[in-house]
Structures are given as C-alpha cells and as structure tokens.
N, C-alpha and C positions, 0 to 999 in steps of 0.2 A: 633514690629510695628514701622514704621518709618512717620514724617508727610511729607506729598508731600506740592509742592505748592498749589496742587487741592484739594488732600484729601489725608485721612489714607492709606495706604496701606500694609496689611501685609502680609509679606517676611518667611513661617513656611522653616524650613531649610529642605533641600532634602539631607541625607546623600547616600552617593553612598556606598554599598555594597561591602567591599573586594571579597570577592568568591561568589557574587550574582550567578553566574552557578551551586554552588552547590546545593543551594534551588530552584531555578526555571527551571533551564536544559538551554540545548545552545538559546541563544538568537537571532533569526533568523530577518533579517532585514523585515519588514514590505512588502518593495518593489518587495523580492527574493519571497514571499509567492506570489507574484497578480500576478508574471509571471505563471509559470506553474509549477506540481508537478515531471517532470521530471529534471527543474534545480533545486529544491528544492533538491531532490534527489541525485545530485552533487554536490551539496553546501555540505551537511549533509557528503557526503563521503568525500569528500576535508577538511572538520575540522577533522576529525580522525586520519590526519597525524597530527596533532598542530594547534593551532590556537591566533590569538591575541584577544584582547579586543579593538575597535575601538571607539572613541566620538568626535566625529563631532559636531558642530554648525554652520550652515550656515545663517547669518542674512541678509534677505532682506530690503533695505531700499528702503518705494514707497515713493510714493505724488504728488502733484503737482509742478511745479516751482516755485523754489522762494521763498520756503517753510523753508530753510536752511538743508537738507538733508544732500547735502555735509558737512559742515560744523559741525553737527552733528557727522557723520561719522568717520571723523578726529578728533573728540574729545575723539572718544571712543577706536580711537586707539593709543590715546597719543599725537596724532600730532601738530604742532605747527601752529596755525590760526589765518590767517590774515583777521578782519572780514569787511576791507574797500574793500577788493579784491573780488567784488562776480562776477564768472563765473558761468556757468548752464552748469553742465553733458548732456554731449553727447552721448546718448547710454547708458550705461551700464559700471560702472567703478568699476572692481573685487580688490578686497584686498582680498590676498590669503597666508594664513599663517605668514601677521604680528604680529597674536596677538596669545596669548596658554591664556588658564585658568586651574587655579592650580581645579584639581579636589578636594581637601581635605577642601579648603578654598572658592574655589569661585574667587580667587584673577584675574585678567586681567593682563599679562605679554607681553611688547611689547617684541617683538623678532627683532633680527639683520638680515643683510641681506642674511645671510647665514644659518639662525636657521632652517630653512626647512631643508635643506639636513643631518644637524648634529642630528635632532630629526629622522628623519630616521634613522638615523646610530646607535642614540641612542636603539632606537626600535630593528633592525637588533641584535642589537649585547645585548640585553639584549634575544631573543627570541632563539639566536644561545646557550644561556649557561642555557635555562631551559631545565629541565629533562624532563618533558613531551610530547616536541620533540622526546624522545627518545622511542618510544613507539615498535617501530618496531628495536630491537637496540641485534644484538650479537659480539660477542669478538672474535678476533682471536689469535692466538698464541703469536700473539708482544705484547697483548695489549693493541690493537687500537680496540675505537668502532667504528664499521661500522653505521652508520643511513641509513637505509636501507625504499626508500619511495615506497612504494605499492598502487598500486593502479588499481581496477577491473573497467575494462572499461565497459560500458554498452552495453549491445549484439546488433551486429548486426551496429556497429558505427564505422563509415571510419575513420580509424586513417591514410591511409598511407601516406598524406602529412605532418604527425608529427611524423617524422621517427628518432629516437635517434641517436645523435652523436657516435663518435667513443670513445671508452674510452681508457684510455695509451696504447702504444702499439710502439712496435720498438722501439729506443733507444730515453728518456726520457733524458726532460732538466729541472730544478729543480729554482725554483726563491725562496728565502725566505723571507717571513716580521716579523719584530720583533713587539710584540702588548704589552705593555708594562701593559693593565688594569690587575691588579692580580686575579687568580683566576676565570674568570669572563666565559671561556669559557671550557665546558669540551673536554677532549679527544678524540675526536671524526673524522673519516673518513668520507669521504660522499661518496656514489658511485657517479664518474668519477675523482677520483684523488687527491682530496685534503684532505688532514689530519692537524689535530692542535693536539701540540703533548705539552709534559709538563706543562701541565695547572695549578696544585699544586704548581708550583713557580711565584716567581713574575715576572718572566721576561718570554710570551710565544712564542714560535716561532712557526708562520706558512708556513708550507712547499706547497707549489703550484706545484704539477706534471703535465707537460702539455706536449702530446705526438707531434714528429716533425709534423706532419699533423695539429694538432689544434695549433701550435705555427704559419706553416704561413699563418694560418688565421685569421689576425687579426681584419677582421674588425665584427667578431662573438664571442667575447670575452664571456668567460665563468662569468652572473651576481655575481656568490657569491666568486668568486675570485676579479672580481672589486671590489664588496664590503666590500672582506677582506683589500685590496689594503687601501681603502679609510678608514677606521676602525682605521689602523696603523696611517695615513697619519693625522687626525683630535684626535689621543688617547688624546692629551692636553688639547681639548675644551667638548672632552665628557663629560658631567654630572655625576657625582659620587653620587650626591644623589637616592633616590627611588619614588620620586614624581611623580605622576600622571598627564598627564596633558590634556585639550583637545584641538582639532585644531582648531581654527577660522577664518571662511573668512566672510567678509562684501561687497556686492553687492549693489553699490550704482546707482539708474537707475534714469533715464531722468527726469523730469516731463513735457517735453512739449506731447503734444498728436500724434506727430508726429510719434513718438518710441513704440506707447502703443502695435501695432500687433506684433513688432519683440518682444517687454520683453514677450507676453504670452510662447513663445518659451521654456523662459530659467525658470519659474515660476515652483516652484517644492514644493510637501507635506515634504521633507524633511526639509524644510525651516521655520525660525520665521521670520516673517514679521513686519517690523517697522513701521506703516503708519502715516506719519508727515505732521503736518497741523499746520498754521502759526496763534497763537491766537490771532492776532493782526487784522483779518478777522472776519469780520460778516459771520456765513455758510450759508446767504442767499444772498454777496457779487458775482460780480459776477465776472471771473477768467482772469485775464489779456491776458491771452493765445489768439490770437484771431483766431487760427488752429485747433481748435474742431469741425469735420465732420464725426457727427455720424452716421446720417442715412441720409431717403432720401432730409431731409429740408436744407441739404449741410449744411455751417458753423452755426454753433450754440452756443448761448452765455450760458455759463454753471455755474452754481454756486457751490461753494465753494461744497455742501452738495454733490450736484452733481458728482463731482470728485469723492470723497470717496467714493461714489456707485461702481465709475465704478472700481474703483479699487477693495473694497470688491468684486464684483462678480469675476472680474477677480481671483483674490485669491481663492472662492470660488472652479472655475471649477478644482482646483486639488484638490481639499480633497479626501482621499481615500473613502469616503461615504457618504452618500447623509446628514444625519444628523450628520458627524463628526467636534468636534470640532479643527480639523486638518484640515488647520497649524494653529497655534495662531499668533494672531496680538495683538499689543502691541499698542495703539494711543499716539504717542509723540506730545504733543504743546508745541511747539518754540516761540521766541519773548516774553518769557515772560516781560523781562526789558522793555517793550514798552506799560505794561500796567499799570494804576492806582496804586500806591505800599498799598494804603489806602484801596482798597478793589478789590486788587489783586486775594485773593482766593476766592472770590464769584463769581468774573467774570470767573474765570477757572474751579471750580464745575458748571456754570450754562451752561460754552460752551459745557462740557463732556457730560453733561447732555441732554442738547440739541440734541445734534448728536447722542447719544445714541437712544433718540427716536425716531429721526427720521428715525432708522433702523430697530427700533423695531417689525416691522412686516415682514420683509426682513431675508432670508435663511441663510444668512451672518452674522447677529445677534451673532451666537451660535462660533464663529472666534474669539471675543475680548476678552480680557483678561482687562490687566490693561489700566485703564488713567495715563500717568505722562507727567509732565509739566517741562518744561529745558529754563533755559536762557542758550543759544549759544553765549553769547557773552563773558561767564566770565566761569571761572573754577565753575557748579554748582553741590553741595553734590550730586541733585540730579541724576545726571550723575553717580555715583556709585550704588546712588539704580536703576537706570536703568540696569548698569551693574549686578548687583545682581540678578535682575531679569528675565535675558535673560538666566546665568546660570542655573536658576531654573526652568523655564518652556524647556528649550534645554533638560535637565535632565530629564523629565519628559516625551520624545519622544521616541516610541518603539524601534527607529534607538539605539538609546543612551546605550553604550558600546554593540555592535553587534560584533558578530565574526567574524573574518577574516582568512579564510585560512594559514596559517605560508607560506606551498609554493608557495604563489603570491608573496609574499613582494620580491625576489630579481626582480624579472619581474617588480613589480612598480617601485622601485630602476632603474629599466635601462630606464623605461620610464620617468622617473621623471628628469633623468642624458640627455638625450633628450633633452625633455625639457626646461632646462635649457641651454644647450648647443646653444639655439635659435632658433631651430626646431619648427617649428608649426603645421604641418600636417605630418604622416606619414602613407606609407603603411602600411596594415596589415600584406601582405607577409614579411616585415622585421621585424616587431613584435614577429611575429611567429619564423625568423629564432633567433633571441636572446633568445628565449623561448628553441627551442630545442638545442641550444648550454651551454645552461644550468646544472651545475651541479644539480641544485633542479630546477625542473621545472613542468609547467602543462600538462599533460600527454595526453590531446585530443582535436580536437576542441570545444568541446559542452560546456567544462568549460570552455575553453579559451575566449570563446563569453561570457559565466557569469562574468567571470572576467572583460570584455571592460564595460558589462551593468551595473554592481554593482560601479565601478567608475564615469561609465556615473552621476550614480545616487545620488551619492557621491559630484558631480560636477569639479572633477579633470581630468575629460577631457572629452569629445562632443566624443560619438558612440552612429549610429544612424544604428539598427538590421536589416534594413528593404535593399533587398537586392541591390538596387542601390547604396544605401548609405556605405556599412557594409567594402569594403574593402580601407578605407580610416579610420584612424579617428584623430583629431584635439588635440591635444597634451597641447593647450592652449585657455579658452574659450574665453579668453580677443579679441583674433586675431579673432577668427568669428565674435564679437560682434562689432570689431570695421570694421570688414569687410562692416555688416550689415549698420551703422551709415553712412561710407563714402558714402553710393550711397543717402543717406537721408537728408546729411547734405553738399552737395557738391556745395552748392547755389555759395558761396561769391568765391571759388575755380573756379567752370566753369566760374563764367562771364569776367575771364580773356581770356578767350580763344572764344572768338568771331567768331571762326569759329563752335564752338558747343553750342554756348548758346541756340537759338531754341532748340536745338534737350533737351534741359535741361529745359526751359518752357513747354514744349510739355508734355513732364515726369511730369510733375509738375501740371499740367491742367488736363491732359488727362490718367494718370498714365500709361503711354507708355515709355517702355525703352528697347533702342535700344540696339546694340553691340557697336556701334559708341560712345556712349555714355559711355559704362561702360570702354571700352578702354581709353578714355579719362580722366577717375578718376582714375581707377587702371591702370596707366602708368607702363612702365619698371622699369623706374627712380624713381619712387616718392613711387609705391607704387610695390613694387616685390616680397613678396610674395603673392600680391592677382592676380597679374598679372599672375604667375605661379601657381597659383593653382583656378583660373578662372574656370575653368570648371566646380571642386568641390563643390566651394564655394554657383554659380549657382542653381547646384543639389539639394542641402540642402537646399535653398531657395524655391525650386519648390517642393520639396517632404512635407517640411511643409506648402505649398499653401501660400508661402508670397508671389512668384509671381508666375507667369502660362505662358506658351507660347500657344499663342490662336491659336487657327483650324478655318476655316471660310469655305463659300460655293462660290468655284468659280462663273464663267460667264458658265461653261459646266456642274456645277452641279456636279461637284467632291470637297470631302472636301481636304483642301489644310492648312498644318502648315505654320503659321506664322514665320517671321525670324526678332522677338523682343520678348518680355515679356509682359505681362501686372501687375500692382502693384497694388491690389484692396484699399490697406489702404492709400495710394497717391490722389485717386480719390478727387477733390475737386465739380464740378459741380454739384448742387440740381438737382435734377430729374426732369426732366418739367412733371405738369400734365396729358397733354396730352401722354405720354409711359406707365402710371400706369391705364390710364384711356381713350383709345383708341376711336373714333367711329369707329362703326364697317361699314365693306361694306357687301353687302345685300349676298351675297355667303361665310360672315364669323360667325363666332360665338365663344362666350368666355363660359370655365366652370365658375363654381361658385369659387370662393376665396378660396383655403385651407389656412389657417394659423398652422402655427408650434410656440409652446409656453412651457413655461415649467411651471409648477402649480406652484411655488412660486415668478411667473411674473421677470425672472432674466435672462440677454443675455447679454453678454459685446459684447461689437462692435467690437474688432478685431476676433471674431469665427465666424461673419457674413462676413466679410472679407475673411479669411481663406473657410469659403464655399465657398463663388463664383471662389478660387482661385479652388479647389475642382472640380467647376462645369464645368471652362473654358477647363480642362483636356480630359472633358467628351463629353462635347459640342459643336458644333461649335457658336464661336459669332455670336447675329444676326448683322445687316447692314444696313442701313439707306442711300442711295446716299453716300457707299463707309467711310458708317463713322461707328464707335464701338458703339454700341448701349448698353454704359455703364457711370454709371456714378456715384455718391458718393451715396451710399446707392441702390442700382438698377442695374441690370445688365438683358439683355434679350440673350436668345438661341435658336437658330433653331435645335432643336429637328430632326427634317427632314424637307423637303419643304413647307408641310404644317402643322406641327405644333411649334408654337412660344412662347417656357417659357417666362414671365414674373414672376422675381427674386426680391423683395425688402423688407428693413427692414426699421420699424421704434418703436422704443423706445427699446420692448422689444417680438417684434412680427416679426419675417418672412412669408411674405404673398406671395401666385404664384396661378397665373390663366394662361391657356392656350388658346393662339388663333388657332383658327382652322378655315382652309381655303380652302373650293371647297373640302371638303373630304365626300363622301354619306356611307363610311364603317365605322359606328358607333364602332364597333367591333374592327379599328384599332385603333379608335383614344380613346377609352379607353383604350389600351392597351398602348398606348403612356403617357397617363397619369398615370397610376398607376405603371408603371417603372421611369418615373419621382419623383411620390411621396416618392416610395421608397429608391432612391439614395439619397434625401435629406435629408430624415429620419434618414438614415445610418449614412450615414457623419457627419450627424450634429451632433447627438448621438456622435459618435467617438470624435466629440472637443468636447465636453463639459463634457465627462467623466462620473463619476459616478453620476451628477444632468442629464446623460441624462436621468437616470429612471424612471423622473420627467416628460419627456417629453410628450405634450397633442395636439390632432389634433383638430380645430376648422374649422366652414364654414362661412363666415361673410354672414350676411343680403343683400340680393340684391338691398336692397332700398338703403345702408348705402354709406357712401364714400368711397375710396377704400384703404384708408390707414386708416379707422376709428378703433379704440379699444375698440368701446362700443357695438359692436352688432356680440359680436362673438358664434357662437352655436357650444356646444360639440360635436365633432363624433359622441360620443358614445350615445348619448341622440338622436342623428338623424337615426341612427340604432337600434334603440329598439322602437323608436315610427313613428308613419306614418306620423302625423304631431305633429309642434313642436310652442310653441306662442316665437314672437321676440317681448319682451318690451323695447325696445330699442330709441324708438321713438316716437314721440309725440300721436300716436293711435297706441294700439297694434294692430298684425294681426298674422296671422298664416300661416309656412311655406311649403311647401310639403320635406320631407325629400328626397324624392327618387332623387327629381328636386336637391339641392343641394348636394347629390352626385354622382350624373349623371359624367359619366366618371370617378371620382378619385378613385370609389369601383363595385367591382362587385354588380349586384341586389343580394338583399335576394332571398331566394330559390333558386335562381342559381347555378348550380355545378360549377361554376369557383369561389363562393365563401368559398366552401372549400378548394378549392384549394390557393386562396391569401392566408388562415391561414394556410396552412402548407408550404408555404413561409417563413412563419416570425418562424415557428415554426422547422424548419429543421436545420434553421442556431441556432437556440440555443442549440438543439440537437447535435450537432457537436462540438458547445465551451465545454458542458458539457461532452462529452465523449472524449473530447482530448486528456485529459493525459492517458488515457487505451488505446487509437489507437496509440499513440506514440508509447507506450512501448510495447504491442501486437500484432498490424498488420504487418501479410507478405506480404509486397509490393511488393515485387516481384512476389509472387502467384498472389494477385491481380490484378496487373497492366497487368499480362499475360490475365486475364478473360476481363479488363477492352479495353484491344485492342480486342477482340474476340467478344463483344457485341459493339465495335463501340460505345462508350460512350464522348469519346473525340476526336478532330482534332489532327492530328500529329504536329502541332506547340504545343498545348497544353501539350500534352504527351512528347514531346521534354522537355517542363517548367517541367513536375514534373522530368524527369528522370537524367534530369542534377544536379539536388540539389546533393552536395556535403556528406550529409549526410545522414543516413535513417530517420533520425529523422527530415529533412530535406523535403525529397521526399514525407513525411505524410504528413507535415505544407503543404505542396504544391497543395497538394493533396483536404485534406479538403478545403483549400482558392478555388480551381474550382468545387467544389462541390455545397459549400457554397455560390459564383457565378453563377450556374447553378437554374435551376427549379426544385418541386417536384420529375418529374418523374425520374430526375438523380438523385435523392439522392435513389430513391424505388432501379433502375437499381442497384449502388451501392451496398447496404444490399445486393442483391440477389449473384453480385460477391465476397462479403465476406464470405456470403455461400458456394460458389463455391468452393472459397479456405480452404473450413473446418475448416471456425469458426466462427459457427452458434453460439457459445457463446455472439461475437462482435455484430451481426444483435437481440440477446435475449437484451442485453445489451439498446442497443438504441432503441429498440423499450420499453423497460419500460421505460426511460428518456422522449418518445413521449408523453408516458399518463400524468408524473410528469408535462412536459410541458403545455401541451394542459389543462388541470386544471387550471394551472396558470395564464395562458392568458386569460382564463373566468375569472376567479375571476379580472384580472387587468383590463379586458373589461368594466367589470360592475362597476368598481367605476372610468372609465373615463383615465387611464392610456394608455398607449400605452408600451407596453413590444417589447422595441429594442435588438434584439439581438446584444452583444458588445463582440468583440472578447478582454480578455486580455491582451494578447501579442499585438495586435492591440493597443493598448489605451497605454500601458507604452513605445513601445520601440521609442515615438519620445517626450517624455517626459523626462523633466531635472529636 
C-alpha cells in the first residue's frame, strides 16, 4: 500500500502469466466476439497458422479546460513542462507509441522517435524464428523448410479480386541481405520465393528470389522481403534482450464543449479513462467555459460537478453492457500545490468524497476506480503510483495480451511504413494490392475487413465497415481529428478573410456550413490534404451524423437537397417557447408528448446531436418564412405536408409531439406517427449502445409544460390500464390512456396491434439468427423465389446483388427485410422454404416464441426491448 495525497491506495500486483494460453485457451479480443460468429470463425482459423500475443493500453485523458490535462499528460510521458506556458488542446492530441511499459515490472519506458518501427521489427523477427510458426512445415531435398500457409476459405466466398501473385518463374534475379542476429531465424523457405538459409551460424544470409515480372513491379513490393530488408538495415539497434513490453498511447482531448460531439466519435471500451478535475475548484463552482449548449435553454452556466456528468455518461455509452464496469476511469485532482499544505489531505478526501456521492445514484458510479491526487507543477512520487496503476487495471482488461494472427503483421508493417512515409488516407484497392503481393498474406476478403476493424479497434487507424465509408481508410487518426477541429476552431483564421467572415458567423449562429466556407479553411495551400481528400473527410462526418445535408419542401411541393451541411452541435440559439409550445389553428391539432428516456435518467448531449443529424437524413427540414426551423436543443420536420415533428431535448429527456393539419384520415396520421416513433427509437438505441436496453417511453401530462420532467407517464402503465392518476401537480386528476396514445400506438384489441409487436419483434429475430443465414442460406435459390414473388423493387434487388460477397448479399438482404414490414419477413420464410430449407424458416420461427416471451416480460416491468443490430452498434465505434 502506498499513501496518496488523498488516501490509501492499494496497488495488489497483477503478475502476467508466461503461457497464460496454455491454461485458459486462445484469448479472443472482447470486440471480435460482439461482431458476429462468422468473423469469430476467421479469427479462430487465422490464429492456426501462428499467432502473437498483443497488449495494448490506450489512456484517455477527459475533463474540463483548464483543468491541467495537457500538462498531466506530458508528465507521464517524461516530457519536459513548462508550467507558465498554458495553452488548451484543440481537438484531440494523440501520443502514439511514445511510451512501452515493461510487462515484468510495470516500469514506463519513454521511447525515441523511431522505437515504433524498430519494436515492430523487433516482433517480426522474433515471430519469423519461433517454431510454432512452423506448423504446417515439410523439407525438401536441399534441406530447406518450406512454411507452407493454408488456409480453407469459407464456402460460397468471392475471392476472385484476391487473386495470388505469380511466384518465380523465367529467369530469376537473386538480391542478398546479410542479418547478422545469430541464431535467431530458422531455415526456412516461404512459398513465393524467399528462403533464409544458414541459420546455425552466426552470420545468416538472406536470399530474396524475385521473378523478371515481380522485379518491374515495383511499386507492389513483396511486405516480408521489405521487412527482411529493414531487419538487416536496423540489426544494430534491435534489442537483444527477451522483455516484454506493452504499447502505449495517450489521447489527450479538449475540454471546451465545443469538441464534446466530435470526441464521442473517437471514445472506445477499449480505453482507461483519466478524468481530471482541478482541486483548487469548488464542484459547486461554476465553469469558466462560457460555450455550454446543452439543450433547449441554449447557453448554460455549468458547474464543476456538472462536467463530470457529462463526461461520465459520455464514457458510459461504450461499455460493453449495461451494468459493466468497463472502461475504468481513474479521477485525477490537479493543483494540488494550490491548497492548504496544513490540511491538505482533508480537503482532498473530502472533494473525492464529495463527488463520489454526488454520483452515487448515477449508472456511471460502477466506471470509477481510484481517487489520486498530483501536483502538476513538480515531479510528484505520486505520478508513479498513477503510473502503477494504469498498468494494473490496463492488465486487467479482456483485450490484454489477445492474439493476433502472425500473417497480418507484414500487412501492418506495410501499412505502418505508409504511414509513416506521410500518408494519411488510403485506398483500400491498394491495400489490398500489397496484400496479394505478398509472400505471407491474407487469403480473402472477409479477413481482410477483420483485419481493417480489429485495428480500427485497436485505434491504429479509422475503418469505418459501413459501405460508404469501407473503401477508403485513414492511416493516421491524428489527421481526421485534426480535420474535424479545423472547421470548429477556424474563428481567429477566417476573420482575416473578410470576404468569408459572414458565411463563418452564420456557421456559428446557425450551424450552417457552406462549401464556400469549408473551401475557405481547407485551402490548397495551407491545408492539402484535407483539401484533397474533402470529400472523404465530409462522408465520415455525415455517416456519423456530426453534420447532415438537409432535404426541404420546395415552392411545387417536391423534396429538394440542400447544397450546404447543417452542424447540430454548433447550434447556439435557445429554442423560443413559442416552436415547443405552438397555438394551434382551429383545422390543426397536436398528439400528446412522447418522451424517450432511459431508466437510470442518463443522455449526454452530443447523442441528442447525433439524432437530429440522423433525422435531417431522413426528413425534410421544416421552414418558417424561408428560415431552418432549428436551433440549440430543437429541431422540427415535415414529416409530409401535413405532418410536423417537433424534436427537443432537455436535461436528460427527448420529447416530440406531432402537428397535424387539415388531415380528416385518422388512420394516416397514425401511421405517420408510429413510423416516426419508431425511427427514433431505432437511432437512438443505435447511439447509445448497450444503456439502450435501458431505454423507456413516457407520455407527459397535458396540463404540464411542455419541456416539464415531473409529470411523465409510463407507456407501459398507460397500456395495461384504462386510466392512469398524474400526481404531478398541485390536485391529482386522472388521465384517459387511450387519449394519450392516440396516434403513437395502435388501439388495444386492434389487429394492427399485433401487428406493431411483430415489428419490433422480426427485427430481433433476424439479429438472432444471423450468424446461421450467413453461413447457410442459398441466396441465390432465394433471391431467384424472392424476384418471383415480387418482394422487392429492382433498385433494391440491384443493392442486395451487387454486394461483393455472399456473406455480403445476406447482410444485405437481412438490412431490407429488417427495413421492411411483417408481412415481408412471413413472404421471406416462405421463399426459404421454397429453396429447401425449411430447417432455416423451423429455425426462426422458434427464435419468434424465445422473442415474443421476452418482450412480455420486458413490457411488464416497463422496458422497451430495441432491437440492436451488432455489427450496427461497433463498426462506427473507436
């Protein structure tokens, strides 16, 4: 045990396990398991050829500004700090393999500028000389072992754009490197040419056979010969001892509020979280920032305690489950030197303390781990037991020592060599082509994609699965993050340029952003490669709903895209009361209030954000005399002509009522509503992860005010009884249920109300039986029944038949099923039948009862069961 400034803390040692594989079996990365069981499946086969042992620690550092984060930061990677010099991070500032930690000791090792590529090489060539490698391994006459990599593709799976290079042939040209480590590599050939030959001596030579056709082509260079190349080239600086070590990056992010929607982006379970608060603060102080617009009451003055909220939830919405105490956060207070040194540790156990409880009925609670306390101004001891600490809960994360394929690593190697080279964005198609140029490489696409998303997750490079995004990806996150910032932070930058400053107020007021505008920041000159890879960078922004290109309703009554963006987390204007709380005209009428909430009262404000970005996709903006009828916490939609979402958040409630206007077919304008409620259900669910299973529908009081929190009524309480009492207000009274859900739900007794539940219940049925349609259904049988019964449009049928793979054309398949109504999922089954295999329709239909049980039982204690697709939920997660 060691004493803090605060209090005790103690430190039990986590020894790591030489051959921990042998007693617990391969150690499969937490992340690879929540995708699906058919890349589990090629994970599992890809470690059978070798594999490494991986340990990662990614440390998040949040907080407010001002807080000494940076500062912090550079202390713990050694660096030298100048504490009169305070600037405030902008964005997001990544440190990426400054520092290793000896696995044996715990110890923190800063590393040189070059120590990346040399621990690579190190690795490489420590994994080239184990025998376990050699598993698939026969001799030939000379000799030489051949390592021979195998590997059974999965039936039914397009390889032919990963078509293998040519291996020697016609008159060969022979280059030699001399590798002087002794011993280190055995004798071994690989198929396509290269052999290492005298290994038993101290001095080995590698022979490089490269046929005339692959010699002129150089700019496809075969990786494990580069990285024989480079092996030679750095033998001096390689490490000769056998230490362990692990990689460490530190992500240092903003604290003004201005950044808080883009960091949910990059916010990952793989992550420990540092959240730094300045002790020299009261947590009922309130926070100098004066750009906190959270909901609809526009700028809002926030207190210290406040922060930390928003932060914990933020942290929150990745945890891999609703009660995990993943990721751990660590609470560091700063400034200590700034308080009382006579009674120093009282005032730091009683701040911990404090804050503690003030969370203590909060979801987030179960996230903390240690209090420790740091003076940032001097070298303090307790900066090591912080460091101590970070080793030992990192240690204690399911990621920690995972395996890794053996034949990815030259492919990282080339992408790493990329990278470095100053690259920051590349195709996939040339990814791919240095893959199949490859002496050791990945045999098909479906790994290949596991291989982009496992780094994704890793954070060594931004791929985003999702198919607009997938044939690009970002080589460096630092360049997207700092992409992001430039359009956030480009105040003091535009108002040189006078002939664009409106157009940058405007952005700024109105969260409107032009072309004109972003041209104007990412110039040729100043900033080139944002300027050339613009398009991209756009895309990424839109697909994670940081901004949206709005759709509106012309003057003829046709919807028409806009040609700008809109930024929801920009938005500064409070809501006027009159758009949340309309009078109505005598041929209109509003439903009653749904509210969407989650049972332990928890919403960060940039995933209300990210909704309306969501919504704008979906909707056309409404319009007010030619103006966006949006604003900080608030956004409204024209649904169609005559009906009008209203969209707004306030604390930790999204609330929407719909106007309806001159419409006498009840029957449509239900139907307009309960396809509304369901897309925000959806979505919202989708951001907020695995707390969406939390998620609860409420009807507020019609007496109440209309952004009120105290007079909200359960669904499920208003569907099980006729009427319902609201004590809410100064005389109770009693509600008519039916009256408040009038439009949002089918009547009781109604056959359309079976029909909503096997809405909700088809799309889980389908997540559930995924991984068996993957690997079982003949889409092609299918797809022949499913043109024959006219089940889809041919644009649609176009989308599934173009997917690239079979495993492809399923995902495709399900996603417009799963978009479609009941009766196309019954249609479906019956064409699975068609194509003889009634096993697949036996299949999901027992899944339907499993479901339909559970959805009762979730009904009755007030849940809402969203179906969440998980491929949906991780592939835009970092």
């Amino acid at each position: 045990a060691e004493k803090g400034h605060g209090k005790t803390v103690t430190h039990p040692a986590v020894p790591v396990p030489e051959n921990a594989e042998d007693k617990q079996g391969p150690i499969i990365p937490v992340e690879i398991l929540h995708m699906d069981n058919v890349s589990l499946v090629l994970y599992k086969k890809a470690l059978q050829d070798g594999m490494e042992k991986v340990y990662n620690c990614r440390v998040m550092v949040v907080g407010q500004f001002g807080v000494g984060k940076t500062t912090l930061t550079k202390r713990l990677l050694g660096h030298q700090v100048d504490i009169s010099e305070r600037k405030s991070t902008e964005g997001i500032d990544v440190y990426k393999h400054c520092c290793k930690i000896s696995l044996d000791t715990g110890q923190w090792i800063v590393q040189h500028e070059d120590s990346d590529e040399l621990s690579r090489l190190q690795r490489l060539m420590t994994l080239l000389s184990r025998p376990d490698l050699n598993s698939n391994v026969r001799q030939d006459q000379e000799g030489h072992m051949d390592v021979v990599y195998k590997r059974e593709t999965t039936p039914d799976v397009d390889n032919t754009h990963m078509s293998d290079t040519a291996s020697s042939s016609g008159s060969d040209q022979e280059d030699q490197l001399t590798y002087s480590q002794p011993a280190l590599l055995s004798s071994v050939k690989m198929d396509g040419g290269l052999s290492m030959a005298d290994s038993d001596q101290k001095t080995a030579t590698v022979t490089i056979k490269k046929s005339e056709e692959e010699s002129s082509r150089t700019e496809k260079k075969d990786a494990v010969i580069e990285i024989l190349h480079l092996i030679n080239q750095h033998a001096e600086k390689l490490e000769k001892d056998t230490v362990k070590y692990a990689a460490l990056s530190i992500w240092d992010f903003a604290g003004q509020y201005a950044f808080y929607t883009t960091h949910q982006t990059f916010l990952s379970s793989r992550a420990l979280y540092l959240l730094v608060i300045d002790l020299n603060q009261q947590i009922t102080d309130l926070i100098e920032d004066d750009k906190c617009f959270l909901d609809i009451e526009g700028i809002k003055p926030c207190k210290v305690h406040d922060l930390v909220e928003i932060w914990m939830n933020s942290i929150h919405t990745c945890a891999p489950s609703p009660n995990s105490s993943i990721p751990h956060v660590i609470l560091v207070g700063t400034h200590v030197d700034k308080l009382s040194e006579k009674s120093r540790k009282a005032l730091i156990d009683r701040y911990f303390k404090t804050l503690r409880y003030l969370l203590k009925d909060k979801p987030t609670i179960c996230h903390l781990m240690d209090d420790i306390a740091i003076d940032n101004t001097m070298s303090d001891p307790m900066l090591e037991t912080l460091k101590r600490r970070i080793f030992e809960l990192a240690s204690k994360q399911s990621h920690w020592g995972e395996e890794k394929p053996a034949r990815w690593l030259p492919l990282e190697q080339a992408i790493m060599t990329l990278r470095d080279s100053g690259t920051k964005v590349v195709a996939r198609s040339l990814i791919e082509e240095i893959n199949v140029s490859g002496s050791v490489r990945i045999e098909d696409r479906e790994e290949l994609d596991l291989f982009f998303r496992f780094h994704h997750e890793m954070g060594t490079i931004l791929y985003f699965s999702i198919e607009a995004l997938r044939e690009k990806i970002v080589l460096d996150p630092q360049w997207l993050i700092n992409a992001l910032k430039s359009l956030i932070t480009a105040e003091t930058f535009i108002q040189k340029k006078s002939a664009i400053t409106s157009k940058w107020y405007e952005f700024k007021e109105t969260g409107k952003l032009t072309h004109e505008l972003i041209d104007a920041i990412w110039t040729k000159k100043e900033h080139p490669d944002f300027h050339d890879n613009k398009e991209h960078i756009l895309l990424v922004m839109e697909k994670l709903n940081i901004i949206a290109r709005p759709r509106s309703y012309g003057k003829d009554e046709t919807i028409k895209e806009e040609n700008y963006f809109l930024v929801p987390c920009m938005l500064r204007q409070a809501t006027p009361k009159e758009i949340i709380s309309p009078e109505l005209h005598p041929e209109e009428q509003r439903t009653s209030i749904l509210c969407f909430m989650t049972t332990e009262k928890f919403l960060p404000p940039p995933v209300f954000h990210r909704l309306i970005g969501a919504c704008l996709t979906h909707w056309p903006i409404a319009k007010q005399n030619s103006e966006n009828l949006i604003y900080c916490g608030c956004c409204l939609f024209d649904i169609d002509l005559h009906h009008r979402l209203v969209l707004y958040f306030r604390n930790y409630v999204i609330f929407s009522h719909i106007m309806i206007s001159a419409v006498k077919d009840e029957d449509k304008s239900s139907e307009r509503c309960r396809e509304a409620r369901k897309f925000i259900l959806k979505n919202l669910s989708e951001l907020i992860g695995n707390a969406g299973n939390s998620l609860q529908l409420h009807v507020q009081c019609p007496d109440s005010e209309a952004d009120s929190l105290e007079s909200l009524i359960p669904v499920s309480h208003l569907r099980t009884h006729d009427k319902v009492p609201c004590r809410s207000h100064k005389k109770s009274h009693m509600l008519a249920s039916q009256r408040l859900l009038k439009f949002w739900f089918k009547e009781k007794g109604n056959q359309g109300e079976e029909a909503e539940e096997n809405d909700k219940l088809h799309h889980m049925v389908l997540d559930r039986c995924r991984t068996v349609l993957l690997r079982d259904l003949n889409i092609s049988t299918v797809t022949d029944h499913i043109y024959q019964e006219d089940l889809f449009n041919d644009v649609t049928m176009r989308d599934i038949l173009d997917q690239k793979t079979t495993s492809d054309k399923i995902r495709e398949l399900i996603k417009q099923i799963k978009q479609s109504d009941w009766d196309t999922y019954v249609k479906f089954k019956a064409c699975v039948v068609k194509s003889k295999q009634a096993d697949l329709k036996a299949m999901m239909e027992k899944e339907e009862a499993l479901v339909a049980k559970e959805l009762k039982v979730a009904a009755s204690k007030g849940k809402v069961s969203t179906p969440q697709s998980k491929e949906s939920k991780t592939c835009l997660l970092m």
